[in-house]
N, C-alpha and C positions, 0 to 999 in steps of 0.2 A: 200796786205792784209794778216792778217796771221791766220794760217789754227786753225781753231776751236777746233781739238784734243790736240794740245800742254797746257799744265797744267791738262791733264785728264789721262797721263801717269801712274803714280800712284794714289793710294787710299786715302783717305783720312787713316790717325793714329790716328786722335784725337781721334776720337768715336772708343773706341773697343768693336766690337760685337763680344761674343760668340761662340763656336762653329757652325758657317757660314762661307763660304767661301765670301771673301770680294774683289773685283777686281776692277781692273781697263780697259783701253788702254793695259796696256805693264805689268804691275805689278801686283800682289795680295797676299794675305796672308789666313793665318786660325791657329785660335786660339782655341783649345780646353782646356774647361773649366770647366771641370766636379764640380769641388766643387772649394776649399780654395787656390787650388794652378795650375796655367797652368800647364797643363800636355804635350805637344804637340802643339808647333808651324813648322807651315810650310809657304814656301814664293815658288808664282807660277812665271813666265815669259810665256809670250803668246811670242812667237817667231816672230809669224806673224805681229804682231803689232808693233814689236819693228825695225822688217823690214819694216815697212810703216814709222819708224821716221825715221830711217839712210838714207832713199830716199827721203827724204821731203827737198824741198829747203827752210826751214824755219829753218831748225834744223842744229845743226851743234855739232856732235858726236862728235868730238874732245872735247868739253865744255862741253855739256849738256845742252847747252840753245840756248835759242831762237839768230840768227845772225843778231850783228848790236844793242841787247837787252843790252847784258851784259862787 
C-alpha cells in the first residue's frame, strides 16, 4: 500500500495566492503582491519532511517517484 503523503510533497502552483505563505509536506512558497508587479518571491523547504520521504520505502530519491511507479 503506498503511503498517503506522496503527491502532497509540494503545493499546489496553479492557484497563486497572494502574499500567504502557501506549503506543503516538504515544499512551499510566498509571493508578495503588493500591486501590478511581484515584488518578492520566496521558496521554503521543511527539512523534516523531506527527511520522512528519503526514509519512506515507497519513495525512491534517486527519481523522485514513487518505486516500481515510474
Amino acid at each position: 500500500m503506498r503511503q498517503v503523503c506522496y503527491g502532497r510533497m509540494c503545493p499546489s502552483a496553479l492557484v497563486r495566492v497572494a502574499n500567504t505563505d502557501v506549503g506543503a509536506q516538504v515544499f512551499g512558497y510566498r509571493v508578495d503582491h503588493p500591486g501590478l508587479v511581484d515584488t518578492q518571491r520566496t521558496v521554503t523547504v521543511n527539512l523534516e519532511g523531506w527527511d520522512r520521504c528519503l526514509h519512506c520505502s515507497d519513495f525512491d530519491a534517486a527519481t523522485g517517484s514513487l518505486k516500481g511507479l515510474c
